[in-house]
C-alpha positions in Angstrom: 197.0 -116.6 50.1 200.4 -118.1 50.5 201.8 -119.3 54.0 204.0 -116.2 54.3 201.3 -113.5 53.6 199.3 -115.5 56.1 201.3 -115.6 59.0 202.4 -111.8 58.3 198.8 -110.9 58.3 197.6 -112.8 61.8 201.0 -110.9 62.9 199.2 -107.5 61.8 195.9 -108.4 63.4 197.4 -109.5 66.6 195.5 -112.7 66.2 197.9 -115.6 68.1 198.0 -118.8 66.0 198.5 -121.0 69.1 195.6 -123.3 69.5 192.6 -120.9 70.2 189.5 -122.7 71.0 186.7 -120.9 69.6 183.4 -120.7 72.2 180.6 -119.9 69.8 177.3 -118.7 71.0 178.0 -116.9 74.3 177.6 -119.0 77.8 175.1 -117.3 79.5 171.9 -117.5 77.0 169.1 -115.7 78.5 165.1 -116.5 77.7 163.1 -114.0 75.6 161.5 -112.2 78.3 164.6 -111.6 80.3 165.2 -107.5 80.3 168.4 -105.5 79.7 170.7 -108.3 77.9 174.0 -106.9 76.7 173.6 -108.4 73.4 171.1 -110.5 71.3 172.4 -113.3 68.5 169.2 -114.9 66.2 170.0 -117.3 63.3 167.5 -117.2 60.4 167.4 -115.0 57.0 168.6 -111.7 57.3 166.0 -109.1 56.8 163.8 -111.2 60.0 167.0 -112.2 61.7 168.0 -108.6 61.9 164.3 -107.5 63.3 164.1 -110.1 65.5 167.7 -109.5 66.8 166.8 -105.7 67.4 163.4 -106.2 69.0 165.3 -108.6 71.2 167.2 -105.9 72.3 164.0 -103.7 72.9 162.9 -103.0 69.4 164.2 -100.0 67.8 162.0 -96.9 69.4 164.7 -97.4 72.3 167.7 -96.1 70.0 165.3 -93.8 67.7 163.0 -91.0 69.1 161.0 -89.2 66.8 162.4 -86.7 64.9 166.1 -87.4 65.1 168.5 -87.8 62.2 169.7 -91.3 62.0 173.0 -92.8 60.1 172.9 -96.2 59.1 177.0 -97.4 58.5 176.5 -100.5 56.5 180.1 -102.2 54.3 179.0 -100.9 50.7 182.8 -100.0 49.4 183.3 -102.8 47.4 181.7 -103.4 43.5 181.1 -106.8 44.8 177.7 -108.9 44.8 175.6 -110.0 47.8 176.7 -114.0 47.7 180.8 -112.5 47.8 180.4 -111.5 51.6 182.2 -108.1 51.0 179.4 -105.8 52.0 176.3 -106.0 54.3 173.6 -108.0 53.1 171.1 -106.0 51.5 168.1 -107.2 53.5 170.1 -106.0 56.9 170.3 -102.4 55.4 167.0 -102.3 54.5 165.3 -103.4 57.7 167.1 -101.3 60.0 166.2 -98.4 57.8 162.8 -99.5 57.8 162.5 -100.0 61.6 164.2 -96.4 61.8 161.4 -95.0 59.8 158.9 -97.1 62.2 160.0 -95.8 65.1 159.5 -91.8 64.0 162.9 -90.9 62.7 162.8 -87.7 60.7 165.7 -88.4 58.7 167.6 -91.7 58.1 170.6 -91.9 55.6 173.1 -94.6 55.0 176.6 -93.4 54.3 179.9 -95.4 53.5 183.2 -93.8 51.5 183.8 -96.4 48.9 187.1 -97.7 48.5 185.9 -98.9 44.7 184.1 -96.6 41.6 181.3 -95.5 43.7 178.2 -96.0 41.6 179.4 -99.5 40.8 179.3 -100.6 44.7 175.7 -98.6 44.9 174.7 -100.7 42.2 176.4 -103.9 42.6 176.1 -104.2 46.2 172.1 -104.1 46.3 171.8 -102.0 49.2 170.3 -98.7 47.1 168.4 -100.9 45.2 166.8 -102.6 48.2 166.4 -98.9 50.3 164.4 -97.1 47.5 161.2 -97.8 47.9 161.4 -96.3 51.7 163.6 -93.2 50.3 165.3 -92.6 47.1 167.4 -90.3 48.6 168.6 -92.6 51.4 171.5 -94.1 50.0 174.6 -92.2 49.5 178.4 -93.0 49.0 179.9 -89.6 50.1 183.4 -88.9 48.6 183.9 -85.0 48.2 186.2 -83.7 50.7 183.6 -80.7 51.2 181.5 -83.3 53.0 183.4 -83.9 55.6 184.7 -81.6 58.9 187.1 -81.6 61.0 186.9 -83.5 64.1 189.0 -83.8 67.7 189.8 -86.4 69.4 189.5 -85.9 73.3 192.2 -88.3 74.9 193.7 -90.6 71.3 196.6 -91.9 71.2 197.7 -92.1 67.8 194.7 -90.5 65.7 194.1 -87.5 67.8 191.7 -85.3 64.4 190.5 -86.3 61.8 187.7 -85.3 58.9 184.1 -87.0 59.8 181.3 -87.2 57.2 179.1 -84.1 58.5 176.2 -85.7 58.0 177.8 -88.0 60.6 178.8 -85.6 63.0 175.1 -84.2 62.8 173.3 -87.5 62.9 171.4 -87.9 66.9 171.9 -91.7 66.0 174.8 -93.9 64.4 174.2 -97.2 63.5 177.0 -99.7 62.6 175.6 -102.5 60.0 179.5 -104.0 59.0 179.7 -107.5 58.0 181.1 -110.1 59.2 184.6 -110.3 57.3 188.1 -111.1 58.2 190.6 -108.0 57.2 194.5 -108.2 56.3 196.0 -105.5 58.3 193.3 -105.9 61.2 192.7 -109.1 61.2 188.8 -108.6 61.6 186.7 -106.2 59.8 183.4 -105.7 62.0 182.0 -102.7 64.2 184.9 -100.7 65.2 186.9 -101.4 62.3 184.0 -100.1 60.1 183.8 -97.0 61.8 187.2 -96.0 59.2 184.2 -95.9 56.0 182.8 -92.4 58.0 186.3 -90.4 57.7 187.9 -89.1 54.3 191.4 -90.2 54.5 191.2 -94.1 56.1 195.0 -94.5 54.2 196.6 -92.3 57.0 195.2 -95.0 59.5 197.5 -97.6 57.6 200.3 -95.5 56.9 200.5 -92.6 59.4 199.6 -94.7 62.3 199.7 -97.7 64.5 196.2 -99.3 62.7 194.7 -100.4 65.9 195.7 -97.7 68.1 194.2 -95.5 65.2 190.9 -97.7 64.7 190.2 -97.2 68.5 191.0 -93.6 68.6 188.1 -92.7 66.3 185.8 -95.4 67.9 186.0 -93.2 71.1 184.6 -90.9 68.6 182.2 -92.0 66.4 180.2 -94.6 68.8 177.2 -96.2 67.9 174.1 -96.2 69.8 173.4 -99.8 68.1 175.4 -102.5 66.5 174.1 -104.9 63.9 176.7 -107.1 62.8 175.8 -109.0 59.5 177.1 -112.9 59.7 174.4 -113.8 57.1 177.9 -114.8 55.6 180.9 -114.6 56.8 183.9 -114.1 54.7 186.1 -115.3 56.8 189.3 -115.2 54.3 190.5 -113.2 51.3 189.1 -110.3 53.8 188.2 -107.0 53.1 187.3 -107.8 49.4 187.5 -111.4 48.9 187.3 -113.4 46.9 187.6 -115.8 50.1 186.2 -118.4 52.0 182.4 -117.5 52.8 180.5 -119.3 55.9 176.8 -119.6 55.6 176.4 -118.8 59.1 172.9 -117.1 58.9 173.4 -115.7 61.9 172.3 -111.7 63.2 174.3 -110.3 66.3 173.4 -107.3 67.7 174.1 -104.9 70.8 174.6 -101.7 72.2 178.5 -102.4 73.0 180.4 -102.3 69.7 183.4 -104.1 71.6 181.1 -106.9 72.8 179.7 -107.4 69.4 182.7 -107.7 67.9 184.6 -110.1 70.3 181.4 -112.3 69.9 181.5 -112.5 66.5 185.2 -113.3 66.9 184.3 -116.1 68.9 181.4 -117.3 67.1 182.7 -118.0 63.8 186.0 -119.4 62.3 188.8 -116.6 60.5 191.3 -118.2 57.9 190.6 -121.6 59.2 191.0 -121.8 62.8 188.9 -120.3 66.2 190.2 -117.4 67.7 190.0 -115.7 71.3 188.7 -112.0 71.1 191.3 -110.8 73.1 193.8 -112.2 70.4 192.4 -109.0 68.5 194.6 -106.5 69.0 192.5 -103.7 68.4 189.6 -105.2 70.3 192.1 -105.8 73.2 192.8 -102.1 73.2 189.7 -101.0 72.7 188.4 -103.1 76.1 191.3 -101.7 77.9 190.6 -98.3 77.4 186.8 -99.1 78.7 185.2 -98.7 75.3 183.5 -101.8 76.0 183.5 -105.7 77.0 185.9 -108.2 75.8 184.5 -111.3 78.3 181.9 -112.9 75.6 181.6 -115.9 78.2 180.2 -113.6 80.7 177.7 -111.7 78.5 173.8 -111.6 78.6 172.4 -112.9 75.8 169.3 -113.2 74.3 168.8 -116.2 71.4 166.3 -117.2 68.8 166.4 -119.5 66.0 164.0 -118.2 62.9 
């Protein structure tokens, strides 16, 4: 990337170049047996990490009852392989959907609209590969238009309907699984960002609309009852598709706020070279503002393990 398509692309994302000093890990780190945190980080490999991160939280039976259709929305659009950061780890997919299963769910299915050849990103991402022996069914990339419904949005700004998966709309549980990757219109690609895979036309969002306006219309929407960010590895350039600048951060963040989950792995982790507030997010910054969740990682509870 050159210096001009750089700047022009923190510009975009509302990310301020002026000296941001990231914070990492959150301030207030709570022990393991302190209740109700708003959000859990564990470093280790991913498939444990992303257990450990959820039973942290309260294990899974406290977002899945028995019975109920879950969506899992992992990044699989991209014909990309696990080491090129592009999509969810494999191993992330694949526990979650396991721990659904665990916990009683009558259905899971893990949806994204791929933005590549679809079977490609199915095969070269890993993730149906690494779901099959739970379901073969599980995995799906869902491109036909009659597969989606029309949806309102109560109160948007800019994106005020659009067409929703209707598996999606049907689901009793949505799960976000996005990794961690930096983005050139949004600057970050993680929770609420990723929310744009579940809709058929994500080009009107770049086109039609203000972006971030846009990406926190349909989070008002489509809102997840957990968050599972992926930092396995980030790619923290070259973002959405790389090729880029990958961080072995090993490192599972997961909440119940998709705006807190974000703006901590804003803060924990470095994006085209330098630290970054979360409130230098524009679309995070928006999204905090119209009470969609919390932007102050400093003041966060947060529960930590090391794997």
């Amino acid at each position: 990337m050159d210096r001009r398509t750089f700047i022009i692309n923190q510009a975009r994302a509302g990310l301020v170049l002026a000296g941001a000093a990231g914070l990492g890990l959150p301030a207030r780190v709570l022990s393991a047996g302190t209740p109700d945190p708003d959000l859990s980080v564990v470093k280790g490999d991913p498939g444990p990490a992303t257990r450990a991160a959820v039973e942290l939280l309260g294990g899974m039976s406290r977002f899945v009852k028995k019975g109920q259709r879950v969506v899992i929305k992992p990044n699989m659009s991209f014909a990309r392989p696990v080491e090129a950061g592009a999509n969810t780890h494999p191993a992330v997919v694949r526990e979650l959907a396991a721990m659904c299963r665990e916990a009683g769910a009558g259905r899971v299915l893990v949806l994204d609209n791929p933005l590549a050849e679809a079977e490609a990103c199915l095969e070269r991402s890993g993730i149906a590969a690494a779901c099959r022996d739970l379901d073969e069914g599980m995995v799906h990339q869902v491109e036909n238009p009659r597969l989606f419904a029309p949806a309102d949005i109560p109160g948007a700004v800019a994106l005020t309907r659009t067409e929703v998966m209707r598996e999606v709309l049907k689901a009793e549980v949505l799960i976000a699984a996005p990794a961690a990757k930096s983005h050139s219109s949004a600057g970050v690609s993680l929770s609420l960002k990723g929310m744009m895979g579940l809709v058929l036309n994500r080009r009107d969002f770049h086109w039609k609309y203000d972006l971030d306006e846009a990406i926190v219309d349909l989070a008002s929407l489509l809102k997840p009852a957990l968050v599972v960010i992926d930092g396995s590895r980030v790619l923290s350039s070259g973002g959405p598709g790389g090729p880029g600048k990958i961080l072995g951060a090993r490192t599972i963040i997961a909440s119940t706020d998709m705006v807190a989950a974000d703006a901590t792995a804003v803060e924990s982790f470095e994006w085209y070279g330098r630290r970054f507030k979360a409130s230098q997010v524009r679309h995070l910054k928006l999204a905090a503002q119209r009470g969609l969740g919390r932007l102050d990682v400093a003041g966060l509870k947060v529960k930590t393990a090391v794997l």
